[in-house]
Kinemage of the C-alpha trace (Angstrom):
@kinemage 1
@onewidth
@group {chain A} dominant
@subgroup {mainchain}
@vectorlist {calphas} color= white
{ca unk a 1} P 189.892 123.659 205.471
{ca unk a 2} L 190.841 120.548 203.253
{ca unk a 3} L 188.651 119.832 200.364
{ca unk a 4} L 186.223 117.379 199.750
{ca unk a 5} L 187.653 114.230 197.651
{ca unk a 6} L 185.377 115.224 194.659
{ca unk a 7} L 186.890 118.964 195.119
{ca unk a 8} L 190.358 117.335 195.062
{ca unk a 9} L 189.359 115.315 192.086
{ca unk a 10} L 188.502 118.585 190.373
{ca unk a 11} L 191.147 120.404 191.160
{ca unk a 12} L 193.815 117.587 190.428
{ca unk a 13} L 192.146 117.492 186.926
{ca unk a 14} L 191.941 121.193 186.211
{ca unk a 15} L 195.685 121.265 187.139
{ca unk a 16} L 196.061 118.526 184.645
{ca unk a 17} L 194.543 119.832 181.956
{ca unk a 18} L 195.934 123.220 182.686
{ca unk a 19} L 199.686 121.275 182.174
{ca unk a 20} L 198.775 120.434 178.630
{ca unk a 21} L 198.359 124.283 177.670
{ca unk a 22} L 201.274 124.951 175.376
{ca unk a 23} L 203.440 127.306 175.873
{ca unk a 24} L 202.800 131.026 174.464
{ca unk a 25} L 199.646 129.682 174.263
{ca unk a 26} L 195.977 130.065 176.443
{ca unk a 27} L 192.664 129.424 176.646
{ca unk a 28} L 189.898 130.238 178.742
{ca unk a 29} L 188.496 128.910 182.153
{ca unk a 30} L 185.200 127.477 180.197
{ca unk a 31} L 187.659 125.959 178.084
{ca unk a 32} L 188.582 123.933 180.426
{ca unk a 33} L 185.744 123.573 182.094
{ca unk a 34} L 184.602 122.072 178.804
{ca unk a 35} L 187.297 120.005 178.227
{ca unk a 36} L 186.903 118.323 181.719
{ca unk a 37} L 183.468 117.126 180.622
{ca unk a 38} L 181.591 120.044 183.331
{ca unk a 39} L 181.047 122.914 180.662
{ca unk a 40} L 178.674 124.803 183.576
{ca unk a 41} L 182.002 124.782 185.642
{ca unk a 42} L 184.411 128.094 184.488
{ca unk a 43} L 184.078 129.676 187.598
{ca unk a 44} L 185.004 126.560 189.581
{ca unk a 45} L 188.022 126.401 187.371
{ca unk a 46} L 188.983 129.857 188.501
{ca unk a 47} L 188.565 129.180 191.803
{ca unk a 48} L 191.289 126.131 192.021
{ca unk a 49} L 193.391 128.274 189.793
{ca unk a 50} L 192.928 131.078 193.238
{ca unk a 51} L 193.663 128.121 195.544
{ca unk a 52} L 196.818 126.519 193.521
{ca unk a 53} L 199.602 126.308 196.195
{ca unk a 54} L 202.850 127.605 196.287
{ca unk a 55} L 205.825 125.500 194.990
{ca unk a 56} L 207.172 126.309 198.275
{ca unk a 57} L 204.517 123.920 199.701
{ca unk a 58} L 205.901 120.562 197.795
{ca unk a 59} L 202.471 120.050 197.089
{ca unk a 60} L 202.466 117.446 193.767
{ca unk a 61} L 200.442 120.328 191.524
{ca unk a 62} L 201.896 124.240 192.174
{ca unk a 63} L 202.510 127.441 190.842
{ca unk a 64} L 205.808 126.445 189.469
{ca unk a 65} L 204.736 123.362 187.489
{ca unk a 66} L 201.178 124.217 186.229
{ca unk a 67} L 200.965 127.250 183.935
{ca unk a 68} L 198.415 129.376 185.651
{ca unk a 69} L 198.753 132.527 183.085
{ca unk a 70} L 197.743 130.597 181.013
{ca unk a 71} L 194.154 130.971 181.195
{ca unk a 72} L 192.454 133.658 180.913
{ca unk a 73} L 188.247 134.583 180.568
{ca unk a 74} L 186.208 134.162 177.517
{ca unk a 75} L 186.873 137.651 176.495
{ca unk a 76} L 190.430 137.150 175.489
{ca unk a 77} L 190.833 139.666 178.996
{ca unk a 78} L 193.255 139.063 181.575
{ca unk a 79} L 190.663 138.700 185.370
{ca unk a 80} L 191.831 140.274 188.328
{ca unk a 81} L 192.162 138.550 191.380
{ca unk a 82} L 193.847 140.869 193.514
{ca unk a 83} L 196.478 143.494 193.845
{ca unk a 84} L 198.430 143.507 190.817
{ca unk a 85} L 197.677 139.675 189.958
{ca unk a 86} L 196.829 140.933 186.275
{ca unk a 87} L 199.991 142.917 185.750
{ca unk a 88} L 201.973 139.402 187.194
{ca unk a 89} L 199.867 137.380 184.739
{ca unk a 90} L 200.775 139.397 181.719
{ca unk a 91} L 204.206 140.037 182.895
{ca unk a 92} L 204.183 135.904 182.513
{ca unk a 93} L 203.126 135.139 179.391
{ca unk a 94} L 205.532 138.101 178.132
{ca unk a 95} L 207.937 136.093 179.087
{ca unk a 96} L 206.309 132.929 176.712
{ca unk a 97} L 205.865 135.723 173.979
{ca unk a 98} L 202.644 136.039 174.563
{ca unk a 99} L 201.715 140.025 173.451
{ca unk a 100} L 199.137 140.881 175.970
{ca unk a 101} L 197.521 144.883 174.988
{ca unk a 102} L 196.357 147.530 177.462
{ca unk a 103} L 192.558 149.021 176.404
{ca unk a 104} L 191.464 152.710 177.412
{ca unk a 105} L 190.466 151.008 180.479
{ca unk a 106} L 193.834 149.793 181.784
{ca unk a 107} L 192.248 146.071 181.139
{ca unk a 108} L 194.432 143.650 179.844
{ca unk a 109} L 193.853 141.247 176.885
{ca unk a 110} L 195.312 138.627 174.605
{ca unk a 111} L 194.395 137.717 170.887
{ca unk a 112} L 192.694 134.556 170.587
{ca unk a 113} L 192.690 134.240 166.996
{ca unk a 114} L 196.700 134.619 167.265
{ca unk a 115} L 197.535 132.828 170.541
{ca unk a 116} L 194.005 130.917 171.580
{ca unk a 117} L 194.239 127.490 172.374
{ca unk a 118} L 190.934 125.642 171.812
{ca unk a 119} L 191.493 121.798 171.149
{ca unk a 120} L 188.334 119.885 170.988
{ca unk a 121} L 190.058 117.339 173.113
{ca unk a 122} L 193.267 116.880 175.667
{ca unk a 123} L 196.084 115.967 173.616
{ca unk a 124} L 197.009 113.212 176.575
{ca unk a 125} L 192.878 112.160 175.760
{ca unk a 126} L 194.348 112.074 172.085
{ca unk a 127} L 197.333 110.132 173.180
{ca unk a 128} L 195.084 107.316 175.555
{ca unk a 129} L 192.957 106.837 172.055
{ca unk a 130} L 195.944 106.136 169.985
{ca unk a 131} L 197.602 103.727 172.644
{ca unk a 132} L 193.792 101.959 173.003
{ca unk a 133} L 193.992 101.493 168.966
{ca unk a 134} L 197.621 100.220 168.929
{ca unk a 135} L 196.451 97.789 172.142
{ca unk a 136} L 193.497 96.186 169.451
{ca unk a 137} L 195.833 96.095 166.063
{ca unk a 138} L 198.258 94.095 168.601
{ca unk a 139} L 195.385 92.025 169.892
{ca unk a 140} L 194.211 91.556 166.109
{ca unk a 141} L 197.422 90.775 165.089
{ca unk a 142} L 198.171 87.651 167.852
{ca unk a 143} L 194.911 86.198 167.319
């Protein structure tokens, strides 16, 4: 079933923001959700990081380009969204050198305070502010 166009806007900007994670770094779906201005919204970011499509499907945003393991929930803990999705996940960011532990529980976590990622903005939102301010100190400048 396609999505609406304001699903599609969602998920083209949770991708996005997802893309700015750096690597052997993560953060959490309400991060995310907060970043995109829709703090209410972690689950819905969870649910477009179910849906992202295969690289095999040349869509413009897939698995291969936007860093999925990278988030993870507010608990530091690794969800599970199927069959051995949370073994893959942690298997990825192992390979970022991201140290993932195992609790009594088999559940899988990461240390915030060591590899959390919590900017209070996008660093591309960072970026647009800085271009804005060089666009007036040019405008300034010819007048």
């Amino acid at each position: 079933m396609p999505r609406s166009e304001e699903a599609e806007w969602w998920a083209n900007a949770v991708y996005a923001a997802i893309q700015e994670i750096p690597h052997g770094k993560v953060t959490s779906y309400g991060h995310i959700a907060l970043l995109l201005g829709e703090p209410q919204r972690p689950r819905q970011v969870g649910v477009c990081l179910k849906s992202l499509p295969n690289a095999e499907t040349g869509a413009h945003f897939n698995s291969s380009n936007v860093p999925w393991q990278r988030v993870i929930n507010s608990k530091g803990m690794i969800s599970h969204r199927g069959p051995g999705s949370a073994e893959r996940q942690a298997e990825a960011l192992g390979q970022e050198g991201v140290e993932v532990t195992r609790d009594s529980m088999g559940e899988i976590y990461v240390d915030f305070s060591r590899y959390g990622w919590f900017p209070a903005r996008l660093p591309s939102e960072e970026q647009e502010d800085d271009d804005e301010e060089d666009g007036e100190q040019l405008f300034v400048r010819e007048s």
